[in-house]
C-alpha positions in Angstrom: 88.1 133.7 150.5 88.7 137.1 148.9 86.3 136.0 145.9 83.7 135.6 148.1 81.6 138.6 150.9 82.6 137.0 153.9 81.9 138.0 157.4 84.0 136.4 160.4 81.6 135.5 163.1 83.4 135.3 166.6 83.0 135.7 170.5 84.2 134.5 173.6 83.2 130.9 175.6 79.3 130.9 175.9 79.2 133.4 174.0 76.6 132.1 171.6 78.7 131.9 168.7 76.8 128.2 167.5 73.1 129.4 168.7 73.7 132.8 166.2 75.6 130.6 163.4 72.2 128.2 162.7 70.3 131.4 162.6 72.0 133.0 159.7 72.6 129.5 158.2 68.7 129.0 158.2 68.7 132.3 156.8 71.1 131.4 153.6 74.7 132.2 154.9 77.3 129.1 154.2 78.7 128.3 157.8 82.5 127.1 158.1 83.2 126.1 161.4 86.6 126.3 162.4 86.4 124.5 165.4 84.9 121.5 164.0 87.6 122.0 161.0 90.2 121.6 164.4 88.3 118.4 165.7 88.6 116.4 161.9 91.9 117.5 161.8 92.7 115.7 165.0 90.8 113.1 165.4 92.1 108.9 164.4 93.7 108.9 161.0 93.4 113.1 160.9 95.8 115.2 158.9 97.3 116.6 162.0 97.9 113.5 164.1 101.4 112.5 162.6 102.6 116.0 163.2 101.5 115.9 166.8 102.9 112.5 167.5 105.9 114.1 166.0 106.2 117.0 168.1 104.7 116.3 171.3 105.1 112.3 171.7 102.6 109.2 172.0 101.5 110.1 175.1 99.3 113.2 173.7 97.4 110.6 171.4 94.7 108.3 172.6 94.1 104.5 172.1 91.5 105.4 169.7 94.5 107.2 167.3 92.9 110.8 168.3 94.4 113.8 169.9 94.0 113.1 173.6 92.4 116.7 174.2 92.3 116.9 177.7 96.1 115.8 178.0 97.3 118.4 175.6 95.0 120.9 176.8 96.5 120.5 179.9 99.9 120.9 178.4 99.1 124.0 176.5 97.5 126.2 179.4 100.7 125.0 181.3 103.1 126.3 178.9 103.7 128.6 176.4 106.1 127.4 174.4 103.7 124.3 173.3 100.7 126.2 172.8 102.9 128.1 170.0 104.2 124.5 168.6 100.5 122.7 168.5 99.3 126.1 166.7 102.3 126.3 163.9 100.7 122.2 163.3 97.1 123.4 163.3 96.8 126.8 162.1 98.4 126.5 158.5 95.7 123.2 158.2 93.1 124.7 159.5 93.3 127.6 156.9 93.5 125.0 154.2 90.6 123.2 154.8 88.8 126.6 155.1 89.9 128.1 152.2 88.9 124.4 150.7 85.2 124.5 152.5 84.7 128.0 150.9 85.7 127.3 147.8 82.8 124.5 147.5 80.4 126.2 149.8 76.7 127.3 148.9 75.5 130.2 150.1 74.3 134.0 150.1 77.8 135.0 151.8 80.7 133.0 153.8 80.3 133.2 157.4 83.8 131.4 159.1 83.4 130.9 162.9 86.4 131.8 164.2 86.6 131.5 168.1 90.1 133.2 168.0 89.3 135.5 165.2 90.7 138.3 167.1 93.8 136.8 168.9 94.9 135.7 164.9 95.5 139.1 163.0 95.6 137.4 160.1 91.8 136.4 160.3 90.6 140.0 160.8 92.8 140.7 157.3 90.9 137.8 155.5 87.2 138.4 156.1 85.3 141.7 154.8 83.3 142.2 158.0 83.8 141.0 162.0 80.6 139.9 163.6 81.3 139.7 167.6 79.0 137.5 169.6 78.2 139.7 172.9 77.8 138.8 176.7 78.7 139.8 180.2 81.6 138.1 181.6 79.7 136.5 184.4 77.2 135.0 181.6 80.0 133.4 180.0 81.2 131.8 183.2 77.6 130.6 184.0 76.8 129.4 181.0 79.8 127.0 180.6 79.8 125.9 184.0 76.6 124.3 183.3 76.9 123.4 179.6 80.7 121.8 180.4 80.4 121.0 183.9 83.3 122.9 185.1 84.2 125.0 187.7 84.4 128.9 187.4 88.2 128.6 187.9 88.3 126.4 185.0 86.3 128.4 183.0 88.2 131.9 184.0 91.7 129.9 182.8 89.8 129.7 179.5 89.0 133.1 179.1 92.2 134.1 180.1 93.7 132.8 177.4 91.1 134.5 175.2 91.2 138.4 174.0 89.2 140.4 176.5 85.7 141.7 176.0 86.9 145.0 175.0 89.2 143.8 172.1 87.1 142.0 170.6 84.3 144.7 170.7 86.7 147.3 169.3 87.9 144.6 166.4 84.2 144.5 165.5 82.2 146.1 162.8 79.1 144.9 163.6 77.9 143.0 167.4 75.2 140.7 168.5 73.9 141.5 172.3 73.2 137.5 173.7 72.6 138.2 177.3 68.8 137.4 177.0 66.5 134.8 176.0 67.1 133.0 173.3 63.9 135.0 171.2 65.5 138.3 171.1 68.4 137.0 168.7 66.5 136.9 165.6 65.4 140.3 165.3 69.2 141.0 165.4 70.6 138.3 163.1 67.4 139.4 160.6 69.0 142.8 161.1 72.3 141.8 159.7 71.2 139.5 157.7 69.4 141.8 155.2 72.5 144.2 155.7 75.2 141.7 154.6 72.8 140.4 151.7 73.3 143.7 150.5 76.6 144.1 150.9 77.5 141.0 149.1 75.7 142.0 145.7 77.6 145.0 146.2 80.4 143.3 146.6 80.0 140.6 143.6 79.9 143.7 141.2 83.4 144.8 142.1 84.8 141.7 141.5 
């Protein structure tokens, strides 16, 4: 990705980090999402399905030949040790299919949506810019309670397991308020928008 102006787009659960990604893709920015990366990557016949059966048996894989998420999210929340082993599988994949994506993508700039951009050091060192998607805790809770129907315990397991507000603000460089209606994003991604246009010519003339 180095060949390319890149800017990591990330943010906590409910954060927003989809609803701001169409906006700057409408706007000309090639979108990689990482999470649907993850999803291919496990799902029947994916690249990462033999590894898991491997690792973590039959029973995390479901008739249909997919990573059974719920059981291995489960397993992962539970222990450690197994979060560590299904991300040595994923992570080095997931990386090569990005650095694939980008190297055939179309766009003003790169723009790799990264949930865990900040937990992963090694994101923050690939990508010129960090672009944090920015809400109140108790947003975040609300809004996946009613988007995933689960309860706020649920929801607060999941954020535990995430970097806090206040690391992810201090890994930013630039940060997209989304604790309104929906309206009062574009004024901000417009903002950045013009700002990274311009930072990517800049940018291509160095290389």
């Amino acid at each position: 990705m180095k060949n390319r102006f890149s800017v990591g787009l990330t943010g906590g659960i409910g954060s927003g980090k989809s609803t701001v990604a169409d906006l700057f893709a409408e706007r000309g920015a090639a979108i990689i999402d990482t999470d649907l990366i993850a999803h291919r990557l496990c799902a029947p016949d994916g690249a990462a399905i033999a590894a898991i059966r491997a690792q973590f048996g039959s029973a995390f894989i479901g008739a249909d030949g997919a990573m059974d998420r719920s059981a291995m999210r489960a397993k992962v929340f539970s222990d450690p040790a197994a979060k560590q082993r299904l991300e040595a599988i994923l992570h080095p994949l997931i990386r090569a299919e990005t650095e694939r994506a980008a190297q055939q993508a179309e766009g003003d700039y790169l723009m790799p949506v990264v949930p865990l951009l900040v937990e992963s050091g090694d994101w923050v060192r690939r990508v010129a810019r960090v672009l944090v998607i920015d809400c109140p805790e108790a947003l975040q809770i609300q809004r996946v309670m009613q988007r995933n129907r689960m309860s706020e315990a649920q929801v607060r397991a999941i954020m535990a397991q995430q970097a806090t507000r206040a690391a992810r603000l201090a890994a930013a460089d630039d940060v997209i308020v989304n604790d309104a209606d929906a309206s009062a994003l574009a004024p901000q991604v417009e903002r950045l928008h013009a700002l990274y246009l311009s930072l990517a010519a800049k940018y291509s003339q160095h290389l």
